[in-house]
N, C-alpha and C positions, 0 to 999 in steps of 0.2 A: 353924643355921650363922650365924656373926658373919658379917655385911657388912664388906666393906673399903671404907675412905673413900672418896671418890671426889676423887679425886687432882685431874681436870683443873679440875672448880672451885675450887676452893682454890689454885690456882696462877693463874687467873682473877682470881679475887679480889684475891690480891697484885698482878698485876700493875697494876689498877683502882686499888686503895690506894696504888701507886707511882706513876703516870699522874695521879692528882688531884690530888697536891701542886702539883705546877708547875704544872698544868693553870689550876688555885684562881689560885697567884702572878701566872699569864700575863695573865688578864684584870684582877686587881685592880691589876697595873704599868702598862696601857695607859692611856694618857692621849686625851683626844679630842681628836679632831684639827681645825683649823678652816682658816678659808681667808676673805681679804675682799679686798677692793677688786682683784675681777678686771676684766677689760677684757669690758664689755655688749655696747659696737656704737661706732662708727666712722663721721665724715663727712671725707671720701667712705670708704663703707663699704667692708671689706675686697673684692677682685676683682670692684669697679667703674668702668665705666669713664668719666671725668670728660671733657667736649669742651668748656668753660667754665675759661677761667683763674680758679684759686685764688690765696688768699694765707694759708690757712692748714688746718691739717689739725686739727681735733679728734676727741678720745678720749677713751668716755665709762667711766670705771670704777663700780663696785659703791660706793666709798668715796675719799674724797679722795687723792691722791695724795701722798706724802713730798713737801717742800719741796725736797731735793735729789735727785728723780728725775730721770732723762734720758732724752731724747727724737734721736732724728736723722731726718732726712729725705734720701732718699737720690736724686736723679735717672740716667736709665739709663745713666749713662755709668760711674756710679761715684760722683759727685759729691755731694756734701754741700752742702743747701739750704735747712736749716731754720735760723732767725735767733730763737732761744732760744724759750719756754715761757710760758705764764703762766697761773692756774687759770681758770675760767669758772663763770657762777652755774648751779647743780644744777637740774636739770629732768627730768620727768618720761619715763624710757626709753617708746620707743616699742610696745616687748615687754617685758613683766616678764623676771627674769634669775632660775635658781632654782641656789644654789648647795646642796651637800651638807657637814653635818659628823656626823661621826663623836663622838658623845655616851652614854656606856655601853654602846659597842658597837654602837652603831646609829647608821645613818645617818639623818639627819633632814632634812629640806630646808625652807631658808629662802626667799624671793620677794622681792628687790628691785624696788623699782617707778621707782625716783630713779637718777640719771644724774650723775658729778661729772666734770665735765669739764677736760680738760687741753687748750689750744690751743697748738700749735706753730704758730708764725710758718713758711712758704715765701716766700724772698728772690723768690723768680725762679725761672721753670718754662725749661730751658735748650733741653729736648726734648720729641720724643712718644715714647712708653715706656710701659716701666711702672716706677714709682717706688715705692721701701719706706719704710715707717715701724717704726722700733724703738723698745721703750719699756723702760725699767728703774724701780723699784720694791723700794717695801717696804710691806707692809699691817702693819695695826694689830697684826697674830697675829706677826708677825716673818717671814712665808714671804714668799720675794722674786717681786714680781709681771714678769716678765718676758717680753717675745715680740715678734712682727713680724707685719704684715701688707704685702699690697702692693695697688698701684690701678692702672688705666690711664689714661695723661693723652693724649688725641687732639685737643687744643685747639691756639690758636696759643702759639706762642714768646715769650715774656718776657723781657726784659732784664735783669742784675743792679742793683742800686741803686749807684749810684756812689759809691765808695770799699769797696765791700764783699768782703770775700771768703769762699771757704770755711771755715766751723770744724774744728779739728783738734780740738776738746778731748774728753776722757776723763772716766768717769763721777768723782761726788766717790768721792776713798778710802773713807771714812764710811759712804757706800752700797753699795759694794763688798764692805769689812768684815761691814756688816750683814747684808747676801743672801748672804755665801759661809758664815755663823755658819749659816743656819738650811737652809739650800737651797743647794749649793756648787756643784751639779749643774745647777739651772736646768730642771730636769726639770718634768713637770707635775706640780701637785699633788695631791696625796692627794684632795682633793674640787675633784671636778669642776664645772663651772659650765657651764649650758647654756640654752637658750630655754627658758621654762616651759612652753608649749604642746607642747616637744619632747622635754619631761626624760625619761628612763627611769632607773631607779632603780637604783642600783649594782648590786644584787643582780640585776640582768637583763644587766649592762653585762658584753661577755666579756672575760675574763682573758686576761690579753697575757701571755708568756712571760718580759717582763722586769722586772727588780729593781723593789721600790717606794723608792720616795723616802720614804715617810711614816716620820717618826722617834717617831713617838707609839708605836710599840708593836713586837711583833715582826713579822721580814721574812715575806714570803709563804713561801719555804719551810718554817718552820716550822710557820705556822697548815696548809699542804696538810698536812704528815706527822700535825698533829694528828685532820683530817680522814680521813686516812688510819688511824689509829688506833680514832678514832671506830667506823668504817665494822667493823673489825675485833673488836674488844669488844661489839660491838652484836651482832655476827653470835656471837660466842661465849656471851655472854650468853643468848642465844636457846636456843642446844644447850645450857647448864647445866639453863635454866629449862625445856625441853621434856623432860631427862633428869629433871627433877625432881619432874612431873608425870604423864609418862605410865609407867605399869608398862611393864618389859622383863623379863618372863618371868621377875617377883616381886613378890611386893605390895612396895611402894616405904617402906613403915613409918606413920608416923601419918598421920591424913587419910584413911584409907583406910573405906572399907563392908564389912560380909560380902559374901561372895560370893555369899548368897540372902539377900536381906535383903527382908521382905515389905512390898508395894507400891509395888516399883519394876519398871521393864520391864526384864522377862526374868527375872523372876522363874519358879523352879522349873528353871532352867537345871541341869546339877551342878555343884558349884563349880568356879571354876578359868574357867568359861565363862561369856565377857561377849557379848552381842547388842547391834549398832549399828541405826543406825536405815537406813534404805532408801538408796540414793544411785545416782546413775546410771554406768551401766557405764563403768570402767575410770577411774571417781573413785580418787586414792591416799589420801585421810584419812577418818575417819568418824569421829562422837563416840554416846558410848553417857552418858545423862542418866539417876544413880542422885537416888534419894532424900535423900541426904545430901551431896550433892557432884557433880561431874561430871568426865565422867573425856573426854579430852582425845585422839582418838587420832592416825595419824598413825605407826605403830609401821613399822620397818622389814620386808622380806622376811624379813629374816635371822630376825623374833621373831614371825612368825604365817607360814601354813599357811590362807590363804583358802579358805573354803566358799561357793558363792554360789548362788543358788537360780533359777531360770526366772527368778523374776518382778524380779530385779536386786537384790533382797536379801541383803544379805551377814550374816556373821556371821563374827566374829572365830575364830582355832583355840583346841584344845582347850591350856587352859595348868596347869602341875602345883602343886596346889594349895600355900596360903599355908605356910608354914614355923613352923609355932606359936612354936618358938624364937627363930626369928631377931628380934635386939634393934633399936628406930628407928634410925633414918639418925643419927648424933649433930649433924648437919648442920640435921637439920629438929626435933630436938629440942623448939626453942621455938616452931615452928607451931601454931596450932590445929588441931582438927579437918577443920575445914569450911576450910583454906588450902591453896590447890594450890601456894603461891608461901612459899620460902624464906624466911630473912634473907638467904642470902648471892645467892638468886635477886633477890631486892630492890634489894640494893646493886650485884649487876652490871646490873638493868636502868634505874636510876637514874643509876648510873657512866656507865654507857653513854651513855646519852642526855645529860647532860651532856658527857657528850666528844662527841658529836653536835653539839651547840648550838656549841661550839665551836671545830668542824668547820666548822659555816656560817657563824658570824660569821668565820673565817677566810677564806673565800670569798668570803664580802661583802668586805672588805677588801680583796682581790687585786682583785674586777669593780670597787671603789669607787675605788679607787687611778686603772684607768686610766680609770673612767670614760665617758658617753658619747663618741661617736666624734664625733659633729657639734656644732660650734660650740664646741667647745672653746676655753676664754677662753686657759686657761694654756698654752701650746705648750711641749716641749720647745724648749731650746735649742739656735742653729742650725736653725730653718726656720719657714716663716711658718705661720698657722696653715693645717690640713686644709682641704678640699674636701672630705672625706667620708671613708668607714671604710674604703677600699681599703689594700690593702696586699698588696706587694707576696708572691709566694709563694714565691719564690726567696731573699728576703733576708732572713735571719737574723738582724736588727737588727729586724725589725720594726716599719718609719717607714713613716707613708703615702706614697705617689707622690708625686714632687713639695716634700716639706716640707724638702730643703734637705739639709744632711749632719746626722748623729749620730755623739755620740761614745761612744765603747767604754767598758763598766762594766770595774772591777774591779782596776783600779791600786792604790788606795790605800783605806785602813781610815777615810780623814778624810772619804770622800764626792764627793772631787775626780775628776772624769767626764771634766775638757774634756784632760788630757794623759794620756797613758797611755804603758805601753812602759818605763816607768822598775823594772821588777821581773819578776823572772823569775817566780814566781808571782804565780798569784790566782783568786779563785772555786775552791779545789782544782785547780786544773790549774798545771802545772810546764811551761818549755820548757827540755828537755833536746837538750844538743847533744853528735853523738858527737865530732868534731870542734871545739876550740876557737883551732887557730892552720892556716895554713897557707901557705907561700912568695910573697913577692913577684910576681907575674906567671904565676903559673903557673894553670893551670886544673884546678878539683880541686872534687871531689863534696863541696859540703856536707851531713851528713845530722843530722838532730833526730830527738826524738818529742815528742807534747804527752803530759804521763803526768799521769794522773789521782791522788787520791787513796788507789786500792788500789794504787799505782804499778806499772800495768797502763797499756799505750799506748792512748790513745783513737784508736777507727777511723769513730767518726762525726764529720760534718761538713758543714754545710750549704754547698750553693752561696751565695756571695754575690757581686755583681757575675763572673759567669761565670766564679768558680773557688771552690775548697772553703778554699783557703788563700791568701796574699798574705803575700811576703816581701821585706821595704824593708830593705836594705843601707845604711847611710851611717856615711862616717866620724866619730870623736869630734870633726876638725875640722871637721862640715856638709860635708865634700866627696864623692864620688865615688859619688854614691847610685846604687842600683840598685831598680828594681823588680822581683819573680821571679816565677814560680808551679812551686814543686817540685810532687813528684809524691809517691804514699803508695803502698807494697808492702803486700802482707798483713797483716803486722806491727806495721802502723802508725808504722815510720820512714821519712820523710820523705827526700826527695832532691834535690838542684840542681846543676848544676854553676856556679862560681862562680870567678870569676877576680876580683884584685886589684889593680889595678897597684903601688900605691906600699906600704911597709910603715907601719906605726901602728896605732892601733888603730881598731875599729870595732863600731858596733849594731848587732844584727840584729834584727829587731822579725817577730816572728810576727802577723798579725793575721788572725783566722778568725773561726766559730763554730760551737762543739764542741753536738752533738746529747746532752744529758742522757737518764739514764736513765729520767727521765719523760714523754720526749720534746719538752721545750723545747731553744729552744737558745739559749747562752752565749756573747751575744760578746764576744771577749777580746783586746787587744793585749799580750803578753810579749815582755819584752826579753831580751838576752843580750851580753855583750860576744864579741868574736871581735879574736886577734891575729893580724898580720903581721910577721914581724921584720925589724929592719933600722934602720939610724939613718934617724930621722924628724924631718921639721919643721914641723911647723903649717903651713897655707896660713892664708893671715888673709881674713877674707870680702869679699867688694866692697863697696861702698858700697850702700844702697836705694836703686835705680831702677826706676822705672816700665818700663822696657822691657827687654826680653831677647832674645837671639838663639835661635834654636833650630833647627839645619841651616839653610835658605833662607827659614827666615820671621823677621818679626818679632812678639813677642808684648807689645802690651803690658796691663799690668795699672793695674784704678784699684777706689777702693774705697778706705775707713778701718777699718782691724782696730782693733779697740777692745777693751779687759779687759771680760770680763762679759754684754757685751752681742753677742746677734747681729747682724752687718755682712753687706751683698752684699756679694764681690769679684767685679770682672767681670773675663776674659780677652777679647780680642781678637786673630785669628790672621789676620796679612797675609802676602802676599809680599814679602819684603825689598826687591827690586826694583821693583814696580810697586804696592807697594801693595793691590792685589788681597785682596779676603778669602779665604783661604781655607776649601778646600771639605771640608769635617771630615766622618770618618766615625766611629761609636762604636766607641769601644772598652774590652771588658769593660762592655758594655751601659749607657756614658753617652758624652759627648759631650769629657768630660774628666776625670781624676781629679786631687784635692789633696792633697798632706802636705806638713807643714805642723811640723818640727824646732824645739825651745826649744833652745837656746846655753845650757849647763851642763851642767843634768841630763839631759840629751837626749827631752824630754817627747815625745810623740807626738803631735800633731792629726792626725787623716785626715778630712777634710772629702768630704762629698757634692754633686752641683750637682746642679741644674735637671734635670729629664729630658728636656728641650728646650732648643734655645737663645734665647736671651732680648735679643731686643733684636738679632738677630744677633754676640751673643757668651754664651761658656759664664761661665755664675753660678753660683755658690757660696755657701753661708752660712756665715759663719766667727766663730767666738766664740772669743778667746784666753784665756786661761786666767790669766794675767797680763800685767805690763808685762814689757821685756825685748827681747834683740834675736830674731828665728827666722832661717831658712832655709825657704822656701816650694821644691814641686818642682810641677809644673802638669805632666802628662803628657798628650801628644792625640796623633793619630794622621791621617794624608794619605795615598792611595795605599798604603794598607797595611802604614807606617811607621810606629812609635810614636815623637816627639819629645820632648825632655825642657827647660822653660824654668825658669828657676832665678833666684831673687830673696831679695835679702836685705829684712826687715821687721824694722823698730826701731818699738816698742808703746813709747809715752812711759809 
């Protein structure tokens, strides 16, 4: 009787020959990735604290620093106290510094031992606090070297120099241009830089759920589905190559022995019947070693009929002998004798495993991307660098305690992180609204969905800052902002009720983070327009002031938003009347929240602060995204009021 082919490898097999090509392309497109002139260490070192007046803060990088980098120095009030820059002669780090590059696939680790240092001049120490330093940058590889740290200053008071005052100025265009070209994001880089005593090696560093920055090659979801792939062909692989070796109740065609074939064991058996060797009870595989080959077992219930004897000896059942007719496998055709292994077993276990390699160098990538968790040179943008690899479990952004705000991926295709909200899609997720107008003053149920990709409503959703969603209302003229938290039915549409007063138009900006189906999570701000009808006038925005009202308090704000670079802003929350500070309670699990409106396109900043207050006022990291005028909204909460303080920012 003719065998019929055996369908599922050969459908294996294509899929392996369609899985390679790209596979081949994927690695020979990646390019390695490098990293220099990160920040080593720090006098006064990062969250130390200084009881000795200073007049200047040095920072010591991996590699010289660009001629036109920028540096601020920030005192606790808000104030800006640094009196320009200027290089210093290279000396020996006190810890070697070990960074990572990605070099065919592999990370390799280099050891700096040299120190190039940057000194920033301090005018004048105004307070005691804790004071920030921000640094901007561009390394030799073109990745923009960016981040902050801060210190404690518990010494005396200093004077400014007379005639001096604060600097307003902004980083050069030139360097701006150059860090948003390579890195627009301000994100960490791709290789990581850490103590060398301390390093661990990407391929141990765990994988964070969010996008990589690295433009050398493909994004992390790809290289996981590759992995994923791998894992898949390897395991199928295995079932071709185990059908293709062990008999299932017929000789399997060449490579085969008789079935008494003299002096081998078990010999005088009658054919049909193979003898395994001894194994302990209630073993599932056994192999039986003929003379000319060895045969593999492992057979299922379904294709033997176990005999087993007292003494734990088993022997295979009785199977119906060879088929004189039946023609080879056309499959194992070009086997030898003595080969229990295919061509096409070959190429799927080959296939495989290179998709394997794959698999892990894409993993490496993901752990290498973010790197270890301590002493991270490169900090995301907007917060100074880590304390350590906490984070928090509620928040869906996944920033350590403390590092200040993050901004939302997934706005735009160019890379651009710091505004978001300007696009109803992204990352596959849609914000669909069933409602897009409704009446002047009237109070009426907004309801959306986020719809995913199979445009099926997504119903996951992390807690983040103590709700699963956040919905900021503002109009197209910056006015009449609202902050909401709808609520989600079964269904996964979304609900609010939502009153207007004035007619115009208006954004509604969804900002969450959608739980994936691999169980990361995506966080994402979309936008949407919504109309009011009615003849409308623009309100035109106040002028920037430091101070703002807000019910009975006074709030004022100090700090320099700067493009590019991350800035503290500080709030301060008095009683209008007395002055009095008051007595802030959290709310949605911080001390204050920020957003933070661009005047146009209506870009989105949502900024995070401090998870303490600092200094006796709530601090913020804020990184604008460009020049331009905003609308800042600073939300806090008294006696179990939420307040709302509102400021116009014009970024030269």
């Amino acid at each position: 009787m003719r065998r019929h082919p055996q369908i599922a490898g050969r459908v294996v097999s294509g899929l392996l020959a369609f899985l390679l090509v790209p596979a081949v392309a994927l690695l020979a497109s990646a390019q390695p990735a490098a990293a220099h002139g990160t920040l080593a260490s720090s006098t006064p070192a990062a969250g130390a604290t200084v009881r000795e007046a200073l007049t200047s803060v040095q920072l010591f990088f991996t590699e010289k620093t660009a001629p036109n980098a920028y540096f601020t120095v920030t005192a606790p009030g808000g104030t800006r106290v640094d009196n320009g820059w200027s290089y210093g002669e290279p000396k020996p780090l006190d810890q070697p510094v070990r960074e990572y590059f990605l070099v065919n696939g592999q990370f390799e680790p280099r050891e700096y031992t040299t120190g190039f240092p940057a000194t920033v001049a301090v005018a004048h120490l105004p307070a005691k606090g804790e004071y920030s330093v921000s640094y901007l940058s561009v390394a030799s590889d073109g990745d923009p070297v960016r981040g902050t740290l801060t210190f404690r200053y518990d010494g005396p008071v200093t004077a400014a120099p007379k005639g001096w005052s604060p600097p307003s100025t902004q980083p050069d265009p030139a360097l701006l241009a150059t860090a948003e070209q390579h890195g627009s994001s301000g994100q960490v880089s791709a290789v990581p830089t850490v103590a060398a005593e301390t390093a661990v090696p990407p391929s141990a560093a765990a994988a964070a759920p969010t996008e990589s920055t690295d433009e050398s090659g493909p994004g992390a979801v790809a290289w996981v589905g590759l992995a994923v792939v791998a894992v898949a062909v390897a395991a199928a692989g295995s079932v071709v190559w185990r059908r293709r070796t062990t008999p299932t109740g017929r000789p399997a065609g060449r490579g085969r022995t008789a079935p008494a074939t003299s002096g081998r064991r078990g010999a005088g058996t009658r054919p049909g019947t193979r003898t395994t060797g001894t194994k302990a009870a209630g073993s599932r595989t056994a192999a039986a070693k003929t003379g000319g080959g060895r045969a593999v077992g492992g057979r299922t219930d379904a294709d033997r009929t176990a005999a087993t004897t007292g003494n734990g000896t088993q022997t295979s059942d009785t199977r119906p002998p060879a088929d004189p007719g039946a023609s080879p496998d056309p499959d194992l055709a070009s086997a030898t004798p003595r080969s229990r292994l295919s061509n096409t077993g070959l190429a799927l276990f080959v296939g495989a495993l290179v998709l394997a390699l794959l698999g892990g160098f894409g993993l490496a990538r993901i752990s290498g991307n973010e790197g270890p968790a301590a002493n991270t040179a490169r900090q995301p943008a907007g917060g100074p660098p880590a304390s350590g690899p906490a984070v928090s479990a509620t928040d869906g952004h996944q920033h350590p305690a403390g590092t200040g705000p993050h901004t939302h991926r997934g706005d735009s295709g160019t890379g651009e992180t710091l505004a978001t909200g300007t696009t109803v899609s992204a990352a596959g997720f849609t914000l669909q609204p069933l409602e897009r107008t409704q009446p002047a003053g009237v109070r009426a149920d907004y309801r959306f969905r986020i719809v995913g990709t199979d445009r099926q409503p997504a119903t996951r959703f992390a807690v983040v800052h103590d709700k699963p969603l956040h919905l900021i209302v503002v109009g197209r003229d910056l006015t009449g902002y609202q902050h909401l938290h709808p609520t989600m039915a079964p269904d996964g549409t979304w609900s609010v009720p939502l009153t207007l007063a004035r007619p115009g138009g208006y954004r509604v900006y969804a900002d969450f983070s959608v739980t994936t189906a691999n169980g990361s999570q995506q966080p994402l701000v979309l936008g949407v327009d919504h109309t009011v009808p009615g003849a409308h006038t623009p309100a035109a925005l106040p002028p920037p002031q430091a101070q703002a009202a807000a019910g009975p308090y006074a709030v004022s704000m100090t700090g320099t938003p700067t493009v590019g670079v991350t800035a503290p802003i500080h709030f301060q929350i008095n009683l209008a009347d007395t002055a009095t500070p008051a007595q802030l309670q959290r709310y949605l699990g911080a001390y204050g929240h920020l957003v933070v409106v661009r005047e146009g396109d209506l870009g989105y900043v949502h900024v995070h602060p401090e998870p303490e207050l600092v200094d006796g006022t709530v601090k913020f990291w804020l990184t604008t995204p460009s020049s331009g005028r905003y609308r800042a909204f600073f939300d806090f909460q008294v006696d179990g009021k939420v307040h709302t303080a509102e400021y116009t920012i014009d970024v030269p």
